[in-house]
Structures are given as structure tokens and as C-alpha cells.
N, C-alpha and C positions, 0 to 999 in steps of 0.2 A: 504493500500500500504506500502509496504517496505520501510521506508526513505534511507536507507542507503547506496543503490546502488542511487538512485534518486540525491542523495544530491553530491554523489562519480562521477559526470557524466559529459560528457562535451561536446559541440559539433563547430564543426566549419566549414572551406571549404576550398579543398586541391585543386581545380582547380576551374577556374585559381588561376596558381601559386603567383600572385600580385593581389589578391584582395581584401585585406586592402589595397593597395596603390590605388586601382581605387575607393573604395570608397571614402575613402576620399578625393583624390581631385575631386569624385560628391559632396560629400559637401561642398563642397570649390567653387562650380560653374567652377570647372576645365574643366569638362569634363562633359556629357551628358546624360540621362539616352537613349537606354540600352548601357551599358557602358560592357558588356559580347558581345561577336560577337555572329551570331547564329549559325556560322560553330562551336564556341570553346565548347570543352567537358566542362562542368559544374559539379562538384562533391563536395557532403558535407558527414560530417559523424560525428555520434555519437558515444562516447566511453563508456561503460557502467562499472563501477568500476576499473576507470582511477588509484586509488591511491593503493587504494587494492584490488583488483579482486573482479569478481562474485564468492561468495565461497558458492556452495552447490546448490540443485534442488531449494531451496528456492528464493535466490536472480536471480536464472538465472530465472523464471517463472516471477521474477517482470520486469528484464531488457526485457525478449520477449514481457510483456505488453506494459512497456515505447515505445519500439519501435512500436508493433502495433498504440498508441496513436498518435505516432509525424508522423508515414504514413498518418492515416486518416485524423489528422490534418491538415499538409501538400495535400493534395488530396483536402481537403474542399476550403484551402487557392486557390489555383490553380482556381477550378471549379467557387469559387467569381469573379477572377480578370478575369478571361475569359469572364463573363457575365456584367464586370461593368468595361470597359475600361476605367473611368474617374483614375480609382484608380491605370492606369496604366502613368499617366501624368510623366514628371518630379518635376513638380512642386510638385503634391503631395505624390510623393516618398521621394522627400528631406524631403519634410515638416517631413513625417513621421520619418525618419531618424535621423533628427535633434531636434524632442520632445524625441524621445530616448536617444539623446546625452547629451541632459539637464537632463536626468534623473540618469544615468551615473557620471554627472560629482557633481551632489549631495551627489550620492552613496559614492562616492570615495576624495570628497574633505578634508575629514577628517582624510583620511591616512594618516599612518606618511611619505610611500614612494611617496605622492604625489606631481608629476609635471606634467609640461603640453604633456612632451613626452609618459610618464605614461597613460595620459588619454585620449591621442590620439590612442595611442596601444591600451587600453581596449575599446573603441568603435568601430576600425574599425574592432576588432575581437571581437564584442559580438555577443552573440545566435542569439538575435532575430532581428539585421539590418541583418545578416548572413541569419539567417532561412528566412526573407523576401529575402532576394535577390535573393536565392535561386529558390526560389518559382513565384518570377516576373520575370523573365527571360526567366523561364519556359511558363509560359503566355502569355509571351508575343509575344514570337516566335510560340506557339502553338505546342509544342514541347513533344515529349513521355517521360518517364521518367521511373524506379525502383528504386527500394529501396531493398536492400538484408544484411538479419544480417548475421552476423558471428560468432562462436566461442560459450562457452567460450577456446580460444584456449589450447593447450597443447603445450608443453615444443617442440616439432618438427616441429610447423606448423610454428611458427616465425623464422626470424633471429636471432641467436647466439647475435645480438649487443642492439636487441628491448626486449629480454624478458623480459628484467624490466619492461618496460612500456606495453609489450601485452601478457605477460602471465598470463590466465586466467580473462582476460578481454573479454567482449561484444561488437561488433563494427555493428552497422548499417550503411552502405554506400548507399548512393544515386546519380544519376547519370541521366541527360538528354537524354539518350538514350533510347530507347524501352527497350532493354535487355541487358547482358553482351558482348553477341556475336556481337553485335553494336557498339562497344568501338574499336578505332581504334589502342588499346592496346594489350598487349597476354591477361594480366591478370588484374580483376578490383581490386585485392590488392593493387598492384607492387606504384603504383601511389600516393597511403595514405603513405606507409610503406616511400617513398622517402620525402615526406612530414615531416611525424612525426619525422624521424634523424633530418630535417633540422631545424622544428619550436618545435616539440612537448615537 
């Protein structure tokens, strides 16, 4: 495998818009799991050579793998929590949540930019409480979902104000709906792209 796109890669979740503030006040015993309604559109997404693009048929055949990978994965996660509702508790959501956040705050305690605001942001936006949430919500509503990559883009398909950040980049978006046409949007861009100005 290509490290270089893998390592260049990021992923996170553009809807809902406050979903590091809802996780963590679940961790915090604020609020409940499922803490996503089942009417709300649900979307995460992978960015694949976020710093320096996918350059070449090389790196973009690793980033179409990466993504085949985090589909099936995802797909596998889903089809467990379906069949083994205990894993759908609050309790052992947080639990799980909360061994990640200690693991997290090990990672990072040793930064020099280290405080507790710091490492409150890097857990309620890491991968994998993200990639889990993603994925139990889905479950738990019994809900459809896709996954659709994109790109690597060209200089016309982005906005004039993103091309820094998505020219010639990889983007897998995933979404709780059956399909695109499902989306009570025009476009399943539109939504990441308002995203990414705000946080990315």
C-alpha cells in the first residue's frame, strides 16, 4: 500500500452540523444515546491527500482502495451492531467512547500545545468515536445508507475559494440515505463544501 496518500488522509462528519458538541456532552452524561434524531440526514466523509493531492494513477488507485476498505469496513460494523443490540446500549457506547478518550489524551499529553480545550476538540472530532457514531446511528434506526467517492477533482469542479484544500484531492462521502436522490438537498456536495469553509 501506498503510505503517502494513507498517512495525507482525514476523515470526519459534516452533518449534523454540532456533532462534537453532542458528543460530548454524551460523554459528559449530558444527553442520551441516540443523540442523532432518525429524521436528521447523517453524513461523514473522507478526504484523501488533504495536504497534497492524489498526484498520479498511482496514488488515486490507493485512495479508490482506502475507500473500498472503510465501505466494507463500515458495512461489516453496521451488519454486527444490527445483530448484537447489547453493543447498541448507552452505556456501552460511552464506555467505548470514553476508552478512546483515554487513549487520546495519552497521545496528546505530551504536546507542547497541550490543554484541556485542545483535547477536548481532538476527541470529539477523532476518526474513530466519529467513524463509530456514524455507523451506530445507522443501526440503530435500521437505516439505508451510501457511500460515493469523488474526484480526484480539477481546477472547475471546486469553488474559486476551496481549491486549496480540494484541488486534486479524493473525497469519499457517506450519507444515511438509500441514495443521492434521497437527500432532501439538490446536491450531496453542497453540504461538505459549507462544512469545510466553516471547520476544515
Amino acid at each position: 500500500m501506498h503510505m503517502t496518500v494513507l498517512l495525507d488522509s482525514y476523515m470526519g462528519m459534516f452533518l449534523p452540523r454540532d456533532i462534537a458538541v453532542r458528543i460530548t456532552n454524551f460523554m459528559a452524561g449530558d444527553i442520551v444515546f441516540p443523540f442523532i434524531d432518525k429524521n436528521e440526514i447523517t453524513a461523514t466523509f473522507y478526504l484523501f491527500g488533504k495536504d497534497k493531492g492524489v498526484i498520479g494513477h498511482r496514488e488515486a488507485q490507493t485512495a479508490i482502495e482506502l475507500a473500498r476498505e472503510t465501505i466494507q469496513k463500515s458495512s461489516r460494523y453496521i451488519t454486527i451492531l444490527r445483530n448484537m443490540h447489547n453493543k447498541l446500549s448507552p452505556d456501552f457506547i460511552r464506555q467505548d467512547y470514553t476508552k478512546r478518550a483515554l487513549q487520546i489524551s495519552i497521545e496528546v499529553q505530551n504536546e507542547p500545545s497541550f490543554d484541556l480545550s485542545h483535547l477536548n476538540r481532538r476527541i470529539s472530532r477523532d476518526p474513530t468515536i466519529l467513524s463509530a457514531c456514524f455507523t451506530q446511528h445507522i443501526a440503530y434506526y435500521n437505516q439505508d445508507y451510501f457511500f460515493e467517492l469523488l474526484g480526484p477533482f480539477n481546477e472547475s469542479e471546486v469553488p474559486k475559494d476551496l481549491l486549496n484544500k480540494l484541488q486534486a484531492r479524493m473525497l469519499l462521502l457517506g450519507y444515511n440515505t438509500e441514495d443521492a436522490q434521497s437527500l432532501p438537498f439538490q446536491n450531496r456536495f453542497f453540504p461538505f463544501l459549507d462544512w469545510i469553509r466553516m471547520y476544515g
